[in-house]
N, C-alpha and C positions, 0 to 999 in steps of 0.2 A: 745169458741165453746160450744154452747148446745149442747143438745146430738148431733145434727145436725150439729150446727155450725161448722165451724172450731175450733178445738180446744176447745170440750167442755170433749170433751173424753178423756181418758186417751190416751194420744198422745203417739200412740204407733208408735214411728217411728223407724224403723226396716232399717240398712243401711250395705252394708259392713265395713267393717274396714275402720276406716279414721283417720289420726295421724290430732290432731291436727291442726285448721286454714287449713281445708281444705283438707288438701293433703287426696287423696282416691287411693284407690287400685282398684276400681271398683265403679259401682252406687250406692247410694243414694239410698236402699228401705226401707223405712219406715211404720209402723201403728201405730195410737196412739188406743188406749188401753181405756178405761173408766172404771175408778173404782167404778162407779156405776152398770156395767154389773154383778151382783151378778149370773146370772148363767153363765159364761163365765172367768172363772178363768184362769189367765196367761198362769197356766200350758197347754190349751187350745192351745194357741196358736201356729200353725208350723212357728217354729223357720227356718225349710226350704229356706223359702221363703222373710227372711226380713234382714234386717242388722241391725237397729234399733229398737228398740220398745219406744215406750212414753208411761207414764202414767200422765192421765189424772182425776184430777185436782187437786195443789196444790196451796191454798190463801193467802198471806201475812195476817198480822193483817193491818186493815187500819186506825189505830193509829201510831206503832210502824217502823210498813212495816216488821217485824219479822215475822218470821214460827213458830207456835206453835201446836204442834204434837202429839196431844191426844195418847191414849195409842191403840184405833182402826186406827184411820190409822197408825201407829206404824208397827202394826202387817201388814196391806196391803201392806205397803213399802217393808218393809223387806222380804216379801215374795216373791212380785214383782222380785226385782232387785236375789233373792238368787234360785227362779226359772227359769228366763230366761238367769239365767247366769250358769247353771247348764244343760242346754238342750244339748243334743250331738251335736247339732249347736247350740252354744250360741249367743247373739247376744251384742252389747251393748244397755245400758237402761241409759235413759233421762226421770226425771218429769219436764210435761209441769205444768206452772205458769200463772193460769189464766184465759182465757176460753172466749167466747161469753156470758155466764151466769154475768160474773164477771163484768164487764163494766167497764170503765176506768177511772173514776176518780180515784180510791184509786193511781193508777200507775202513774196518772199525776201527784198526792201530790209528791207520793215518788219520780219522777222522776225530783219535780223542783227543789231540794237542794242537794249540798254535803254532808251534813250529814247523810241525810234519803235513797239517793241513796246508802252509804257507809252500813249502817242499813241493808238494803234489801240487797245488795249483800251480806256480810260475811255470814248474814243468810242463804242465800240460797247454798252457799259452805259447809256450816257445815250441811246441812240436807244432801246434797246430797255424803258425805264424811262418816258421818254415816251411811246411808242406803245402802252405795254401789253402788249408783247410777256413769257412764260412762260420766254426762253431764247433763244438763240444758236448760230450752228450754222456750223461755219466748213467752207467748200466749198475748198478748197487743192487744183487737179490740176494736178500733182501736183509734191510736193518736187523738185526737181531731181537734189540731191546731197547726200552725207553732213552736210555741213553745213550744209544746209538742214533733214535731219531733226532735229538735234542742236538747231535753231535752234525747231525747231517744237516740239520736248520742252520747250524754256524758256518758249515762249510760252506754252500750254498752264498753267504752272504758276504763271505772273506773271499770266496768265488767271483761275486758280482762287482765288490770294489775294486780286488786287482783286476778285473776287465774293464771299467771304466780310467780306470788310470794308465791302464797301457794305452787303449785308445786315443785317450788324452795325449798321452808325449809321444807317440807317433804320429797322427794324423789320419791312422786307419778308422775304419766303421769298427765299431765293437764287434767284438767275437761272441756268438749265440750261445746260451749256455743251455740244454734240455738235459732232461735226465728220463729215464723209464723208470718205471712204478711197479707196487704190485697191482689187479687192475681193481682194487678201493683203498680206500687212505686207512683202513685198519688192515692190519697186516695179522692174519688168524692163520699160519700155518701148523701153531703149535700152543702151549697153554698161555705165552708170553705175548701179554695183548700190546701193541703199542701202535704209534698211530703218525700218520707224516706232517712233517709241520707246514702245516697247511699256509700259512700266513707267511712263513719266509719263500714260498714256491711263491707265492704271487706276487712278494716284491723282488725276485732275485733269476726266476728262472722265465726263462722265454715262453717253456709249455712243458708238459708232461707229455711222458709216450706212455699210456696205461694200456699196461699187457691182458689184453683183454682174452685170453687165451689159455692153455693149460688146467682149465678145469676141472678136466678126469685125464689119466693114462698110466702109463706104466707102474707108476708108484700104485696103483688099486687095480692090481689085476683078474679079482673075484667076480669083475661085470664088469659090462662094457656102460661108455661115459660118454658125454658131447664133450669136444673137445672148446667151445667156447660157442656155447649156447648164447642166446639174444635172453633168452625165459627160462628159468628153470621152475617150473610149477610144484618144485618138491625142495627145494632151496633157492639159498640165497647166494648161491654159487655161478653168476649170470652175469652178464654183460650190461644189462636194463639197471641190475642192483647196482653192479661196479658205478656207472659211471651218473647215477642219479646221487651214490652216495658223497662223489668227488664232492659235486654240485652243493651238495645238502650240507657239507662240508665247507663252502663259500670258499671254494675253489674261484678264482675267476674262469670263466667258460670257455674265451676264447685260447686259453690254455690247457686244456684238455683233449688231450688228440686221441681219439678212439684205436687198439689195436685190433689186426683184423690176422688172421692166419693162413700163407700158404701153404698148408702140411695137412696132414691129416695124421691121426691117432687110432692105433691099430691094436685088433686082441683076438685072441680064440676063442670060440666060442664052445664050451659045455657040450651044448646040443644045437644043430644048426636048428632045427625044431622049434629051439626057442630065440627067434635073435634081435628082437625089440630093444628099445635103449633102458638097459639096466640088465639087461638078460648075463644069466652067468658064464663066467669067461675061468679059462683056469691060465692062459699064457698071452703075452705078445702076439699079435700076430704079424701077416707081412710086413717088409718094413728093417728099418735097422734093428740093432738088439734093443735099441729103447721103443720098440714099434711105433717108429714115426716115417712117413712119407712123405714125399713131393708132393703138392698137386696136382703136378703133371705124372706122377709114378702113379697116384690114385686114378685117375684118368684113364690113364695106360693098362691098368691093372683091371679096371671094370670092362675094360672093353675086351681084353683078352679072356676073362672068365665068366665073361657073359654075368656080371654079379646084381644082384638086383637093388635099385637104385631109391632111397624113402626122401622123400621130403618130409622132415618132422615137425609142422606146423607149428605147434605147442612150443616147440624150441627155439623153432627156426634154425634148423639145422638138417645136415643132410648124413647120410649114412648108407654104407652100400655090403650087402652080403653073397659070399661064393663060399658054399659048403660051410667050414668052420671060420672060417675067413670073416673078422667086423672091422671094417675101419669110421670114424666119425670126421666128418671134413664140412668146411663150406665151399659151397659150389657160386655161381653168379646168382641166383636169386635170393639164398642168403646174403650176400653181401649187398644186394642192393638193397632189402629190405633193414640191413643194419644202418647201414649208410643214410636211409629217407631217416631213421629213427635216430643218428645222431644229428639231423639237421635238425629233426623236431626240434632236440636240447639247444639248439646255438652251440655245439662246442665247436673248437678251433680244427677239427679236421681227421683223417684217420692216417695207419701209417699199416704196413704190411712187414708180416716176418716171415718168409726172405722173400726177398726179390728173384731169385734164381727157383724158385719154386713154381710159379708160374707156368700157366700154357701157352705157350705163342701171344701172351699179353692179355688174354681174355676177361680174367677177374680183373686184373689194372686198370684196363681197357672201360668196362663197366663200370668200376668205379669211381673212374675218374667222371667219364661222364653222366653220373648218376649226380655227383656234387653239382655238377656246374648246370644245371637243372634248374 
């Protein structure tokens, strides 16, 4: 996850209490966190509103597949986990491993062998046992190829046993193990079909974060795109599809944590003439060089240009335009109406990417208590 991506941030996934393989007391709310948000310090964060937090991003060596822990992040870690476990709602805290930035080879090295898999795992026990961390959250975008998933089903389970074993000759609670997803268990980015080993997630990992997100953007900059539509009435490129397929997949449910997006996805428009979802776009628009925004930058941004503002029904998404200016975002009524719609399914909860995206806690806000409902 770039800043953007799934899981570029400090995956701050924020969840009620969950023992363990599952078993919850309540939803699954999550944010990941980006510890590159240098004006947006943990302490920031309303602990209110999450059960989880992620911090985002921590990289193996990709030699050794070891965590090596300079004396600065050191200090971010430890901060991390010793602020948001300190909050008068505390919450538990997971660093994510890995990112959209990070790409996947180093993971498919360490994920072909016994040894290197062994390597990576102890390591990532012993950082997360030092710092204080509640759990572990591997960010992998995405598998390459069949036997890279095949590879990840093994990890996952050489995963689960060293954590019951550490547990064991400590005395601590087990350390949580999630990982992010792409958001369906077939992974279609390119001609190489493969598919996530559905059956070792539901005996090995606690939940999935399915990035339910990145649907259209910069990579297609010929028209503009929802950036994580509820429906897409023209594919199957949709959040309804994602997370019905988990299911269809016999996922167990309560391990399916819906992703939800604080950014929004930006483009130029052609002609402002034309600026419906699909309309032709020839650049980025506002926004970083990957034309992606805050929530709170898109917020800020409509209100300064007066930009006219669509609730897109049919999507369930929202979109706002100023001259050649499109950006695609969700606002609080998409997200509630995503939210009623993962409760339909029984899954295990939703999570947000980033947490520092936000307006003064509003979509959180919403969210949160849209679940407990």
């Amino acid at each position: 996850m770039e800043f953007f991506k799934p899981h570029t941030l400090v995956l701050v996934i924020l969840s009620l209490t969950m023992n363990s393989m599952g078993s919850s007391h309540g939803p699954n709310k999550g944010g990941y966190w980006p510890s590159w948000a240098t004006d947006f310090p943990p302490s920031a964060i309303d602990t209110t509103l999450f059960t989880h937090v992620y911090y985002a991003f921590l990289t193996p060596n990709n030699i050794t597949f070891k965590f090596e822990i300079d004396d600065d992040t050191a200090l971010l870690l430890k901060n991390f986990t010793t602020t948001l476990h300190k909050k008068t709602s505390p919450v538990k805290t997971l660093f994510s491993i890995g990112g959209g930035s990070f790409g996947s080879g180093t993971f498919s090295r360490m994920a072909l062998g016994h040894d290197s898999r062994k390597s990576f795992i102890l390591s990532a026990i012993e950082v997360a046992r030092k710092f204080d961390f509640d759990g572990v959250d591997l960010d992998w975008e995405f598998p390459q190829t069949p036997s890279d998933m095949v590879n990840f089903g093994h990890l996952l389970h050489e995963w689960r046993v060293a954590i019951k074993k550490e547990a064991k000759s400590t005395g601590k609670p087990q350390l949580l193990l999630s990982a992010a997803t792409y958001f369906k268990p077939e992974v279609t980015l390119d001609d190489v079909y493969r598919k996530y080993p559905v059956e070792s997630i539901n005996k090995n990992l606690d939940w999935i974060n399915a990035m339910c997100y990145d649907y259209h953007g910069s990579w297609d900059l010929s028209a503009t795109g929802t950036l994580a539509a509820l429906y897409d009435p023209n594919s199957n490129v949709s959040t309804s599809y994602g997370l019905q397929s988990w299911i269809k997949a016999k996922i167990h449910r309560e391990k399916l944590v819906m992703g939800l997006p604080l950014y929004g996805a930006t483009w130029q428009l052609k002609d402002p003439a034309l600026y419906g979802i699909g309309a032709p776009a020839v650049n980025v628009g506002p926004g970083d060089d990957q034309g992606q925004m805050l929530y709170a930058e898109v917020k800020k941004f409509n209100a300064q240009n007066n930009a006219t503002v669509v609730f897109d029904l049919p999507t369930v998404s929202y979109y706002s335009v100023a001259g050649t200016s499109w950006i695609g975002y969700d606002d609080v009524r998409s997200i509630k109406l995503k939210i009623e719609y993962a409760q339909s399914l029984k899954i295990g909860g939703y999570f947000f990417w980033a947490v520092n995206g936000d307006q003064e806690w509003k979509i959180s806000r919403h969210a949160s208590e849209t679940w407990s409902i």
